[in-house]
N, C-alpha and C positions, 0 to 999 in steps of 0.2 A: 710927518703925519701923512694917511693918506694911504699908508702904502698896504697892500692887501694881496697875498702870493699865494690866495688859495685856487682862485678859479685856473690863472695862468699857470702854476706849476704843477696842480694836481693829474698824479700819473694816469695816462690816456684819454685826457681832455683833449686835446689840440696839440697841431701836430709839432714836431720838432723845431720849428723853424720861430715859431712864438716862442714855444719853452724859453729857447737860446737866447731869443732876444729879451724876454722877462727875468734872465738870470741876469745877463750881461747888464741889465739895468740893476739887480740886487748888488752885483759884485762890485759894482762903480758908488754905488748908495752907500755899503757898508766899510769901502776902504779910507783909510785915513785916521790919526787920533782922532779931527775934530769929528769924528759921525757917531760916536757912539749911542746918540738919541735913535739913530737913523738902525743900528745895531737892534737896540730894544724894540723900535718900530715892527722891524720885521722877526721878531720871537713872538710879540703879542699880536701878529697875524698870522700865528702857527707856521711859521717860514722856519723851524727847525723839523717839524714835523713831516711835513712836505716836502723837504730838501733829503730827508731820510727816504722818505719811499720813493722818491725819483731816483736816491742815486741804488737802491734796491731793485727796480725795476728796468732802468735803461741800459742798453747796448752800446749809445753812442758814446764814441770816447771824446767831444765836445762839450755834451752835455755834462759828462763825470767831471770835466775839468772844469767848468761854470761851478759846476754844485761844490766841489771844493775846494775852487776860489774865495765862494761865499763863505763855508766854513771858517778856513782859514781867517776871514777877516772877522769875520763871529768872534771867534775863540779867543781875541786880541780883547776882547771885555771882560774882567775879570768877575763881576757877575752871570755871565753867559755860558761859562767855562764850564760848570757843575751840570748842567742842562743839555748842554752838548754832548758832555762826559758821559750820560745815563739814554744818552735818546740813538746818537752816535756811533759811540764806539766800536761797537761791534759791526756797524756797517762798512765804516772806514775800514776797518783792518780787514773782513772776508771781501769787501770787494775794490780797494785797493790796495792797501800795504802787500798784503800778502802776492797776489798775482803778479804785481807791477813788479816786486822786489827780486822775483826770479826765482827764490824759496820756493821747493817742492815739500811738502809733509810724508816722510815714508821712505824716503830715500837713503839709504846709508852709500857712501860713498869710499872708495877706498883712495888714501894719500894721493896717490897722481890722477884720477877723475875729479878728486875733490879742488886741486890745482887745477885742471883742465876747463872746470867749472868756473872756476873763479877768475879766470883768467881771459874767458871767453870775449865773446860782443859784450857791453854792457849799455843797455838804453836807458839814459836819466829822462825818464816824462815829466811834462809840467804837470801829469794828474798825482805822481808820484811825490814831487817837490809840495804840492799843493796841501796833499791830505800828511805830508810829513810835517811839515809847516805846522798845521792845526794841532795836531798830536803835541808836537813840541808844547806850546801855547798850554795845551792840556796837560801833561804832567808837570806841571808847576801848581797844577790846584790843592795841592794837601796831599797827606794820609789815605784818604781814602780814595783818592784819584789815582793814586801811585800803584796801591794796592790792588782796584779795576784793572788798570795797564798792565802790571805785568800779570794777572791771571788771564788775563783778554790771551785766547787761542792764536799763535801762530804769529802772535808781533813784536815778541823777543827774537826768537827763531828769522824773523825776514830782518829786522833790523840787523842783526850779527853779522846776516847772509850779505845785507847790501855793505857793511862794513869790510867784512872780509873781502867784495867782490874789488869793492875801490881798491884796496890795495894790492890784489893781486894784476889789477890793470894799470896800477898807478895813476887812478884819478879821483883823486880827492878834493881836490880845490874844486867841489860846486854844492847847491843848497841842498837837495837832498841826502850828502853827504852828509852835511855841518849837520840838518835837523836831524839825522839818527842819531850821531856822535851826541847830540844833546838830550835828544831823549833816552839815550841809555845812561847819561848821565844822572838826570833828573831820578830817572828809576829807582837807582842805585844808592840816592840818598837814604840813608837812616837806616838802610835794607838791614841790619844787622836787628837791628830795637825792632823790627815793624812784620818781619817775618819772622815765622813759630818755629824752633829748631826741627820739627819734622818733617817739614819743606826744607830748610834748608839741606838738611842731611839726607833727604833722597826716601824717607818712611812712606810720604806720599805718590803713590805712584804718578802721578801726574807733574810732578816739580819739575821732572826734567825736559819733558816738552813744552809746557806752557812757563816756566819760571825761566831766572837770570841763569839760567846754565846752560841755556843752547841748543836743542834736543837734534839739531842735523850735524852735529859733531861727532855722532855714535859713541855717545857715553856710556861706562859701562856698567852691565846689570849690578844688582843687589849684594851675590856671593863675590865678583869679581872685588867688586870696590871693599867690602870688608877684610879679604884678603891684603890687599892693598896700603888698607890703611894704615895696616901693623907697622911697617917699615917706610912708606914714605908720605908726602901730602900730594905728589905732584903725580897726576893722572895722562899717562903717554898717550893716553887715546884724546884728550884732548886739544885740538889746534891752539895755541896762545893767539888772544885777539890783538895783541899789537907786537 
């Protein structure tokens, strides 16, 4: 009880240095099974609402990793999950999955840039592990969690991108590896029952950027694939993910 994250975390009240230190007190309050009170404590002082618009409006890459530390231990309540999922998500993924992951949108790449690419530096952030972590947590909510995730813009596509990139570095033994690997698992659940064959089969223009099919692959158009289909299942333009 007690705990109240509106004055100290509301964006451009006081300066960074409070922020950090009233996060760094959030993210110690909410980690561990036994804190779960301590979890709800800070939902009913608007501390997901707040944690959204700080991580919407700040620069500092300290502060992003405070705010989805807290996240991350939020999402670890299986009541919290839904509320995150709706208030959340789309923050997470535009301003960190996406950037941190290395995924560009727009990009087509050809066979040896696309190795080049993936092969490159790869930097694991802890904002990166952080807001993956949370995600993970989250696509375990149901149906309609599943269903948000994978329409959510751009976080199939980075998750692929950070999967493909491990392996072409060969490093895959750390957490934001495991937590992609997991949420594209989770995604993947039931995906046959729970998506409309019109998405799946590509009727909708949009499946193949925003759905389970990759869109930085350079999949191919509408006539191409129909041609195609006649004679085989397996699409050459596609890279196999493992």
């Amino acid at each position: 009880s007690g705990i109240n994250a509106e004055w100290t975390l509301r964006p451009g009240s006081l300066d960074d240095i409070v922020c950090i230190s009233a996060l760094g007190v959030l993210r110690n309050l909410s980690y561990g099974t036994s804190n779960h009170q301590n979890r709800i404590a800070i939902r009913d002082a608007h501390g997901i609402t707040l944690l959204v618009q700080l991580l919407n409006t700040t620069e500092s890459y300290e502060i992003q990793e405070l705010v989805t530390g807290v996240f991350w231990n939020l999402s670890s309540s299986e009541n919290l999950k839904s509320q995150i999922l709706k208030q959340a998500l789309e923050s997470l993924v535009k301003n960190i999955i996406v950037p941190h992951s290395g995924w560009k949108e727009g990009i087509i790449l050809s066979a040896d840039e696309l190795n080049y690419s993936l092969t490159g530096s790869i930097n694991w952030t802890t904002v990166f592990r952080n807001g993956t972590g949370c995600l993970k947590n989250l696509s375990s909510v149901g149906m309609e969690g599943r269903t948000a995730m994978r329409s959510c813009h751009g976080l199939v596509d980075s998750l692929l991108w950070t999967v493909r990139s491990a392996q072409g570095k060969n490093d895959v033994d750390n957490k934001a590896v495991e937590n992609s690997v997991c949420i594209l698992r989770n995604l993947s659940y039931r995906l046959e029952a729970e998506v409309s064959p019109e998405m799946k089969y590509g009727e909708k223009e949009d499946w193949r950027s925003r759905g389970l099919g990759g869109g930085q692959f350079n999949l191919r158009r509408e006539e191409e694939s129909r041609k195609k289909e006649k004679s085989t299942d397996c699409d050459s333009a596609l890279i196999p993910l493992l």
